[in-house]
KOLGU-311619 format. One line per 8 residues: number of its first residue (from 0); their letters; for each residue x negated, y, z negated of C-alpha. Coordinates in Angstrom, 2 decimals. Each point is the difference from the previous one (the first is absolute). Example, Ala and Ser with C-alpha at 12.3 -4.5 7.8 and 13.67 -1.06 7.14 Angstrom:
# KOLGU-311619
0) as) -12.30:-4.50:-7.80  -1.37:3.44:0.66
END
This chain:
# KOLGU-311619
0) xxxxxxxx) 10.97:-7.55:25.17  -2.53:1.54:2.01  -0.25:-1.87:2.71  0.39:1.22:3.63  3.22:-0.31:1.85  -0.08:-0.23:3.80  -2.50:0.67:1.84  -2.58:2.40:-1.06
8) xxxxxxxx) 0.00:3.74:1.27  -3.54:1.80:1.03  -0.70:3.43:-1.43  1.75:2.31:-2.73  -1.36:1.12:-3.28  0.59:-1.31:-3.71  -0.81:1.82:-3.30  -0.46:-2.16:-3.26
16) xxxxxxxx) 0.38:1.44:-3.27  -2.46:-0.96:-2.06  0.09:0.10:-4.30  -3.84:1.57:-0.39  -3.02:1.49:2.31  -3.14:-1.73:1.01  -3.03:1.31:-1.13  -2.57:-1.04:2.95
24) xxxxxxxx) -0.03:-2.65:2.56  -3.75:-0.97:-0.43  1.11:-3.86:-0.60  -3.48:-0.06:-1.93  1.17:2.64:-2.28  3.95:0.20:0.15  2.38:-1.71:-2.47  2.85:-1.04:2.07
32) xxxxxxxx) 2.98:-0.01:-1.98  2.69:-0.89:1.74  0.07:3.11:1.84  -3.40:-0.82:0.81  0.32:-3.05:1.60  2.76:1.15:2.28  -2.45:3.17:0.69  -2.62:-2.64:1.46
40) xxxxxxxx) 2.36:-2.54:1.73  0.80:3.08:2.42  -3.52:0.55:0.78  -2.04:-2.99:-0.75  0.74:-3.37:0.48  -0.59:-2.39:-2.85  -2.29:-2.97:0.96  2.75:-2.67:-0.69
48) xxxxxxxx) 4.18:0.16:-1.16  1.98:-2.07:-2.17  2.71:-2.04:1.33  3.16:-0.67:-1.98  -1.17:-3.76:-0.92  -2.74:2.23:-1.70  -2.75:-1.46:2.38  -3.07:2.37:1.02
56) xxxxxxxx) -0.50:0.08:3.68  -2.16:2.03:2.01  1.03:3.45:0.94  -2.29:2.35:1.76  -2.27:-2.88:-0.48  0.06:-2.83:2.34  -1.17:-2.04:-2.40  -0.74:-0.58:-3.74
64) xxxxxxxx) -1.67:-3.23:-1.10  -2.09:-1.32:-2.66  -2.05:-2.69:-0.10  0.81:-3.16:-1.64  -1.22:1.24:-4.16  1.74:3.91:1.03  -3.47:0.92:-0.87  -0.44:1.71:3.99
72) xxxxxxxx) 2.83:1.79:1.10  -0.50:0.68:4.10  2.27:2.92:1.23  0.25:0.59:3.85  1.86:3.24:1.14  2.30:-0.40:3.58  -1.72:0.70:3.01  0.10:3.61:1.75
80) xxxxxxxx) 1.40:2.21:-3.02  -0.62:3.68:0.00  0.09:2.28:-2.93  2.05:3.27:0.46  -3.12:2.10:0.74  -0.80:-2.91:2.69  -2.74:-1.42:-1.30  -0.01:-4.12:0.28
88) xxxxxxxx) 1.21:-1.51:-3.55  -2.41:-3.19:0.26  -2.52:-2.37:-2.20  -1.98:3.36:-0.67  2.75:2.15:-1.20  1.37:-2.76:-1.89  -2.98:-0.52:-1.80  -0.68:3.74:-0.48
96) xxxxxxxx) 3.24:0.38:-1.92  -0.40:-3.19:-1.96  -3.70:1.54:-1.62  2.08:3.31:-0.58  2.53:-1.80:-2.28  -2.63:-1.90:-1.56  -2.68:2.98:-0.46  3.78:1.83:-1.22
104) xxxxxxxx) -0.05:0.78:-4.00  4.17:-0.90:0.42  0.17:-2.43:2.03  -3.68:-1.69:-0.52  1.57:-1.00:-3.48  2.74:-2.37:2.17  -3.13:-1.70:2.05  -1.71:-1.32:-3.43
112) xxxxxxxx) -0.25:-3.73:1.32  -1.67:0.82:3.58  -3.78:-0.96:-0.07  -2.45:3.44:0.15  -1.32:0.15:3.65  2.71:-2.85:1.06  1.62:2.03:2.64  -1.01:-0.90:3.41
120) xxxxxxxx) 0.85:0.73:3.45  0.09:-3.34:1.47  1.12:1.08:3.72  1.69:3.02:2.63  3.29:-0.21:-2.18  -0.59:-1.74:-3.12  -1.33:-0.28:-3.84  -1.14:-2.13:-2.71
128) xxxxxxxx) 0.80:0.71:-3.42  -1.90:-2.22:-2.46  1.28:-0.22:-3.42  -1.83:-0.78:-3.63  2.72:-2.77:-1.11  3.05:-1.25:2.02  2.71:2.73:0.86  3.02:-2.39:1.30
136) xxxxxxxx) 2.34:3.17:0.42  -1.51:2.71:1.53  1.79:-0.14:3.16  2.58:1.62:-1.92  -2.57:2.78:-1.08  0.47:0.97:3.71  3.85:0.41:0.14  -0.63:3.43:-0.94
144) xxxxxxxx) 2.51:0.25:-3.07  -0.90:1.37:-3.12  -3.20:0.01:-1.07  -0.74:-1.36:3.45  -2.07:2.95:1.64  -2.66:-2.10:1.84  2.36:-1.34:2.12  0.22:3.53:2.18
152) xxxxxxxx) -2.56:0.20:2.50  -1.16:3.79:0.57  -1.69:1.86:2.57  -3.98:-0.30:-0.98  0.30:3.13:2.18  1.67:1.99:-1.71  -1.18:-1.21:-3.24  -3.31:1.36:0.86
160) xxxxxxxx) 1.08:3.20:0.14  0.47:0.07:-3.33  2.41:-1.75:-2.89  1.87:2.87:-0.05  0.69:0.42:3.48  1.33:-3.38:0.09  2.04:0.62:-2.94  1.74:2.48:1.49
168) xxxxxxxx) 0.19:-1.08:3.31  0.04:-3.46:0.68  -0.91:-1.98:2.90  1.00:-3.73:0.25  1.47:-2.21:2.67  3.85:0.02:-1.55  3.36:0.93:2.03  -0.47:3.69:-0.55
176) xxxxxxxx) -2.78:2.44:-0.15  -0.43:3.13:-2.37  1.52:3.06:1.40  0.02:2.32:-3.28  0.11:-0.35:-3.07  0.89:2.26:-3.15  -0.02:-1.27:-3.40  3.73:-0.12:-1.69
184) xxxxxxxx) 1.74:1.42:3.16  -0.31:-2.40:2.71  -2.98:-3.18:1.55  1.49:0.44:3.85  -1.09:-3.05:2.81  0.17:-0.69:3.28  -0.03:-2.82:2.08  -2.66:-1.73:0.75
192) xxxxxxxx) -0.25:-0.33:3.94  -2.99:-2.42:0.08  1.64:-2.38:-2.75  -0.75:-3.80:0.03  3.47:-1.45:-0.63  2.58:-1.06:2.00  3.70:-1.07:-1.02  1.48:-2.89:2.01
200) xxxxxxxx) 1.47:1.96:2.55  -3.10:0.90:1.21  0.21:3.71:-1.53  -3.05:1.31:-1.80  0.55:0.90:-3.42  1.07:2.27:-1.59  2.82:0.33:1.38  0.20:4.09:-1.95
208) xxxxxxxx) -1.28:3.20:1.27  -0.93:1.37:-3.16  0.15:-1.15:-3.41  0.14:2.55:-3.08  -0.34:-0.62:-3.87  1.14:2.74:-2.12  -0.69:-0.35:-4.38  2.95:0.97:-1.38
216) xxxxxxxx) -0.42:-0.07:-4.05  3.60:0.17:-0.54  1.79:-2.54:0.39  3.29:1.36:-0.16  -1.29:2.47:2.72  -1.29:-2.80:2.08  3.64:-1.77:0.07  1.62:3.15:1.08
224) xxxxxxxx) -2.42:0.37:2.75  0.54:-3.33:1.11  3.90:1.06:-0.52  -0.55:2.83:2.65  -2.30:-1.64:1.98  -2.88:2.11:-0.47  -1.72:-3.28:-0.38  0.80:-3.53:1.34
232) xxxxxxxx) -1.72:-1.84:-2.03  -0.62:-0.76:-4.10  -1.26:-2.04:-3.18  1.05:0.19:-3.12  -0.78:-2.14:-3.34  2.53:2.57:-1.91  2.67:-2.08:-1.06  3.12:2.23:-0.28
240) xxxxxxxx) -1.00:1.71:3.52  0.06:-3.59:1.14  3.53:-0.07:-1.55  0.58:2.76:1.95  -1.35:-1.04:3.28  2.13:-3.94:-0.10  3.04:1.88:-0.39  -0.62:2.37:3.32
248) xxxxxxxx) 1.62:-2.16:2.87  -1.55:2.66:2.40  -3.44:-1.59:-0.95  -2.27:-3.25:0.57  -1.82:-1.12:-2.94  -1.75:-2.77:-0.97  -1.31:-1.29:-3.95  -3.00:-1.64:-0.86
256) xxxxxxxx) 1.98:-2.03:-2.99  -0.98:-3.18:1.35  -4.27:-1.00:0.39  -0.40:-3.32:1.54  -4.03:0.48:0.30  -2.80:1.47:-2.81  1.84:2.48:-2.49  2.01:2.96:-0.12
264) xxxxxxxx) -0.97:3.56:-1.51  0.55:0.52:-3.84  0.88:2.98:-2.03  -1.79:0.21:-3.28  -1.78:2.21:-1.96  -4.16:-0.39:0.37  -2.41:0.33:-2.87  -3.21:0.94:0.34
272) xxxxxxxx) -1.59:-2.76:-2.00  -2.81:2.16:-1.00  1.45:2.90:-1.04  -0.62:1.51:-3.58  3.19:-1.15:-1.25  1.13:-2.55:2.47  -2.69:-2.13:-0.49  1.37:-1.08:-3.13
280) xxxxxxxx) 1.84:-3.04:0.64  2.91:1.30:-3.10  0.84:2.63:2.35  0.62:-2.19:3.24  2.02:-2.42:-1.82  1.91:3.14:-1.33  0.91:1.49:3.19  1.35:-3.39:1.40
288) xxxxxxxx) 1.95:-0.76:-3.01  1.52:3.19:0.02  0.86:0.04:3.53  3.39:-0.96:0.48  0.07:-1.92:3.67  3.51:-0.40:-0.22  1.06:3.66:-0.39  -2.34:1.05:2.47
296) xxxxxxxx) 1.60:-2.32:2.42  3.75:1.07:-0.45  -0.78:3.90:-0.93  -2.98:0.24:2.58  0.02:-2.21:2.47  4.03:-0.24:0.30  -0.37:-3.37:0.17  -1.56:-0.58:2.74
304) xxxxxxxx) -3.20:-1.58:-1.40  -0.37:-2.20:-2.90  -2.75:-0.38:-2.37  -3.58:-1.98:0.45  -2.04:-1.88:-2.32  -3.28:0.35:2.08  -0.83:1.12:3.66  2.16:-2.86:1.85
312) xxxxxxxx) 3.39:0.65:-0.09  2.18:-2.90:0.94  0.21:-0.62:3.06  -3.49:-0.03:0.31  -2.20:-3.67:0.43  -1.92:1.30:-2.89  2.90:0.87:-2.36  -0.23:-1.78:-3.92
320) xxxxxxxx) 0.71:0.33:-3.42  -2.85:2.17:-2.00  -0.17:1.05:-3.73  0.89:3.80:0.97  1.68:1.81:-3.28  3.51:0.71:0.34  1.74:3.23:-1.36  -0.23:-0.07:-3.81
328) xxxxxxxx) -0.34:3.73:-1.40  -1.04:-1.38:-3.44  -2.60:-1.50:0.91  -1.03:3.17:2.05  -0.12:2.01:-2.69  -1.20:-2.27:-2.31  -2.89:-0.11:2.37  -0.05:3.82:0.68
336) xxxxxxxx) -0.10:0.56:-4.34  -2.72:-2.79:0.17  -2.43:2.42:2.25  0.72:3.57:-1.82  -1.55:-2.06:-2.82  -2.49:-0.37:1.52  -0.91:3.15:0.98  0.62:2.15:-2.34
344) xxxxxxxx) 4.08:0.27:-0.18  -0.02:1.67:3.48  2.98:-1.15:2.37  -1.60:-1.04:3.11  0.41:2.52:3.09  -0.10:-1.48:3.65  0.75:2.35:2.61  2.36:-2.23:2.68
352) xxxxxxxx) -0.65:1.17:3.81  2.33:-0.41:2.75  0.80:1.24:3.80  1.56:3.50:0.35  3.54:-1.57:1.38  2.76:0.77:-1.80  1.11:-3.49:-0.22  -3.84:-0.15:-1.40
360) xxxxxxxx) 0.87:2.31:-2.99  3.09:-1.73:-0.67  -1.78:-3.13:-0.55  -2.66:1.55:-2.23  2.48:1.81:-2.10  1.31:-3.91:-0.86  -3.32:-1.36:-0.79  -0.75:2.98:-1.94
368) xxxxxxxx) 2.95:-0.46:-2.40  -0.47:-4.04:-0.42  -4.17:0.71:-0.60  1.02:3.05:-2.99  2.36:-2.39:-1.53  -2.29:-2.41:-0.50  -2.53:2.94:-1.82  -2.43:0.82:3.32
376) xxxxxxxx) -0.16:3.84:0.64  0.66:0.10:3.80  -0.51:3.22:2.31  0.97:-0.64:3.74  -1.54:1.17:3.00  0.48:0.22:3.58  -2.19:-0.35:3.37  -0.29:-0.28:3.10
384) xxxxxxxx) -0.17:-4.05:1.30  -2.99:0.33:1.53  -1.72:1.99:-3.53  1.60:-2.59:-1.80  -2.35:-2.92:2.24  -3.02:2.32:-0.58  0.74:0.44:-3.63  0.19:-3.83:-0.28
392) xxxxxxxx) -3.37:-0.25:1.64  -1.87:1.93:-2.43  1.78:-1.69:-2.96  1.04:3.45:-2.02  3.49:-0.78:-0.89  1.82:-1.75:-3.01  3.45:-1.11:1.34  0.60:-0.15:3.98
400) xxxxxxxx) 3.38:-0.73:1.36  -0.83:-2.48:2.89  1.23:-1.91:2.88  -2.41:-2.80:2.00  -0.71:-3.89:0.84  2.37:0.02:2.55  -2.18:-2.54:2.49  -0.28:-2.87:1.83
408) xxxxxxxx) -2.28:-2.22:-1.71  -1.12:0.52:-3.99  -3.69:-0.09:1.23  0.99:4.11:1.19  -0.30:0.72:-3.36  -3.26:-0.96:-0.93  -1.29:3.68:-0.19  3.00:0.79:-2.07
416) xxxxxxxx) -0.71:-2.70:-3.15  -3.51:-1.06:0.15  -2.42:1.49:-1.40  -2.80:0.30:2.90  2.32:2.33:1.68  -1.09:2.83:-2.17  2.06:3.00:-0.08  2.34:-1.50:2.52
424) xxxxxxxx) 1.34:-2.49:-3.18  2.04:3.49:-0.88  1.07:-1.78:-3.54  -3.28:-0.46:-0.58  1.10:-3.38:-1.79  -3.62:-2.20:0.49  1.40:-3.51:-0.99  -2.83:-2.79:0.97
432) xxxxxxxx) 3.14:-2.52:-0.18  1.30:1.88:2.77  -2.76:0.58:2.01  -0.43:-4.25:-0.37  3.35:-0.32:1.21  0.33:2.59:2.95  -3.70:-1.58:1.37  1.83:-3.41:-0.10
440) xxxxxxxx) 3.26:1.42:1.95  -2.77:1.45:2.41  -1.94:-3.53:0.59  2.40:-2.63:-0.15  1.58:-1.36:3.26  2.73:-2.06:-2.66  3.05:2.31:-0.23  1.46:-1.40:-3.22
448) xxxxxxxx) -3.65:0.73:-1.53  0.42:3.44:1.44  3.53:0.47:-1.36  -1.26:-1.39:-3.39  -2.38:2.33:-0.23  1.88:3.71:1.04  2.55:-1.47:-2.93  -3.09:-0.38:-2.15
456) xxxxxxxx) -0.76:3.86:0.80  3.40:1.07:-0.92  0.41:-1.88:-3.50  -3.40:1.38:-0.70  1.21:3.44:1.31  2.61:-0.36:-2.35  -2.35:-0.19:-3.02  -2.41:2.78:1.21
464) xxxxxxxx) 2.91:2.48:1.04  -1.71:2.38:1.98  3.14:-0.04:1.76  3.97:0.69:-1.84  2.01:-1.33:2.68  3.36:1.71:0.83  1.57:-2.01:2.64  -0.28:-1.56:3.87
472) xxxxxxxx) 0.21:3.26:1.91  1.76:-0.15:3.06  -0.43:2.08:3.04  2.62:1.20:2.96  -0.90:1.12:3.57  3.11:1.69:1.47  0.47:1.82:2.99  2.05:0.92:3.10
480) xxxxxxxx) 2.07:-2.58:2.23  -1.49:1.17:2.89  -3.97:-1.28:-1.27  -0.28:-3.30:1.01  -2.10:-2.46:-0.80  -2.18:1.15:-3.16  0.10:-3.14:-2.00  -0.64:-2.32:3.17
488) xxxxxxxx) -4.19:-0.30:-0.08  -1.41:-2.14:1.97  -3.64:-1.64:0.53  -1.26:0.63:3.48  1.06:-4.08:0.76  3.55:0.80:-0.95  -0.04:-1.38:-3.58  2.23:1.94:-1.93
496) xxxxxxxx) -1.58:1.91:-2.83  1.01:0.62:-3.32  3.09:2.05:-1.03  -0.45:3.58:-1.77  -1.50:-0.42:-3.49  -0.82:3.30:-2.18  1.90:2.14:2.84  -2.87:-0.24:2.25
504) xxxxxxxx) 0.88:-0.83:3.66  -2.12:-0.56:3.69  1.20:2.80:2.39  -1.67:-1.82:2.48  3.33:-1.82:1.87  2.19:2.80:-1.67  2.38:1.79:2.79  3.22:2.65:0.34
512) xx) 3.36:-1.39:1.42  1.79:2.19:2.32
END
């Protein structure tokens, strides 16, 4: 599904409806959600793309080599690229943005292992990056998924007229350039006539006029504008509107139940490690033994998913057995009793925060009743997505509902579990076990050693809990038979790239049949 019939048509306009709003498109500074990441594949180009195998080749690069310890990592952009404001995106440029995301408090957290003062210019077009200790998979860190930020090149141009200009109005070398933008209503593109790709009919790309995404919370609202064709395009992890969607023969849809490369996204509930309360290990185990997996799979997720033991989900490489606690509400509120105690006879109260979907409150109201029954006091609220990020950054929350490690390679999550990545370890959970294990993922060139050691990080993950895992979420694009060719990527040699995974797609090679 998703892939182009015919030949492809020039011009024509699509509309994506997308689950949440970006906050900024300063790759130094932006999150990139899934949203996110489609936000800067329209406008920037990522230095390199995954191909289905799940190898790293280059992209807007030309090429990406290390030496022979992956201790200097030489990046060359392709020759004669402009950005949008026409300024030459070169060695220079490249190596402006690169000391942007390192100087970056949010993303200077993911560039821990590059050597202070090892970023050279080493001719017209290309870089050095020199790291402290071998970093065998960083290619991947310039895919551009999640996580992934330094892999969008910027215009230095633009950036120096200030973050917030940038933010607002970016400026890269991607397939479509800002035309306006206004925060919850509509991000509106158009093409990009000086773009660097051609398809293999000799037409450049893209092969759209215009490309639009419009945030639409709702996601019973965003189906019926699909429905009526306000909007073309769609993603959706909510599993009874994918229920909804597979049984609409007037639609093309396509799941991401299947992950032959890295790991899918998980839903689970995220503890801030350091919390008052949460920090008490009686209280984590409580919460996962009083979560009942099963019930949330059937009541919530309608069957669709199924439950997880750790942050790779079968099919994934990295997928294993781990020491999680299964539902056992006896031992939760054994647990629970143990605590008040503790402190004084008190119940413990948690307040549980969540997105402001509907399908969001739904959930909540579930967890809710399985964390009271077990003895917790639980008060729910709701956000908006991109509040809930921020409010994860500065660590003031008890309970989070969450969704994340959908990626390509494990190493992606380094900022995420270790515990030099700060505030960007949102858990908080500052395990030196782990942090031994994800630096041998990062440095070993022997895949079983690196497969041994992710399943070390879940089993251990299991015993910490900073995370009470829910299930393998799984995520549907959907749109209009006449939108070709949205799950058809492809590498500028004509490798094809990987499928849709966390309902993020390329609108690159995306066109309109007649």
């Amino acid at each position: 599904m998703g892939v182009g019939k015919g030949k492809p048509v020039m011009g024509g306009s699509v509309t994506f409806g997308t689950e949440a709003e970006e906050s900024g498109m300063d790759p130094t500074n932006a999150h990139f959600d899934s949203t996110g990441v489609m936000y800067a594949r329209a406008v920037y180009d990522p230095l390199a793309i995954v191909l289905q195998d799940g190898t790293v080749v280059p992209y807007l690069a030309e090429s990406i080599t290390p030496n022979s310890s992956y201790t200097l990592w030489t990046i060359t952009v392709r020759p004669n690229i402009v950005f949008h404001d026409g300024t030459l995106c070169d060695g220079a440029a490249l190596k402006y943005c690169m000391e942007a995301f390192y100087s970056s408090l949010l993303t200077g957290n993911s560039l821990t292992y590059w050597k202070k003062g090892g970023l050279k210019q080493v001719g017209p077009r290309s870089i050095t990056v020199e790291m402290e200790h071998p970093w065998v998979p960083f290619a991947a860190w310039l895919a551009g998924y999640i996580g992934g930020q330094i892999a969008y090149i910027f215009s230095p141009t633009q950036m120096r007229k200030g973050e917030a200009v940038l933010n607002s109005h970016p400026v890269g070398t991607g397939p479509f350039v800002y035309q306006d933008w206004v925060p919850g209503s509509h991000f509106s593109l158009t093409r990009n006539p000086h773009y660097w790709r051609k398809d293999t009919y000799g037409n450049q790309l893209p092969y759209l006029d215009s490309w639009t995404f419009k945030p639409i919370v709702d996601v019973s609202t965003r189906l019926a504008a699909l429905q009526s064709q306000e909007i073309d395009l769609m993603h959706t992890d909510d599993d009874p509107t994918i229920l909804e969607v597979d049984a609409d023969s007037s639609l093309v849809s396509l799941r991401d139940d299947e992950l032959l490369v890295g790991e899918p996204d998980c839903d689970f509930g995220m503890i801030n490690c350091q919390s008052p309360l949460m920090k008490d290990i009686r209280l984590r185990q409580a919460a996962a033994y009083a979560f009942n997996q099963a019930e949330y799979c059937k009541l919530i997720g309608k069957n669709i998913v199924y439950p997880t033991n750790g942050p790779f989900p079968h099919p994934s490489p990295y997928a294993s057995a781990t020491p999680y606690p299964g539902y056992d509400l006896a031992k939760a509120k054994a647990l629970v009793n143990s605590w008040t105690h503790s402190n004084g006879g008190k119940a413990p109260s948690i307040t549980y925060t969540t997105t402001n979907s509907t399908t969001a409150a739904t959930s909540a109201a579930f967890v809710q009743q399985l964390y009271q029954a077990a003895g917790f006091q639980v008060q729910i609220k709701q956000v908006q997505q991109a509040e809930l990020i921020n409010d994860a950054l500065l660590g003031g929350y008890d309970v989070f509902s969450w969704r994340q490690f959908a990626n390509i390679d494990p190493d992606l999550n380094y900022v995420f579990w270790t515990s030099a990545a700060g505030p960007i370890n949102f858990a908080r959970n500052y395990d030196p076990y782990i942090d031994a294990q994800m630096n041998i993922g990062r440095q070993s060139t022997d895949t079983p050693t690196r497969v041994q050691a992710y399943q070390n990080v879940a089993k251990q993950m299991a015993k910490d809990l900073p995370y009470i895992w829910a299930c393998r979420d799984v995520w549907c694009v959907a749109g209009s038979k006449q939108v070709q060719n949205w799950n058809n990527p492809t590498s500028p040699t004509g490798g094809r790239g990987l499928s849709m995974l966390s309902g993020i797609i390329w609108p690159t090679e995306v066109w309109k049949s007649a």
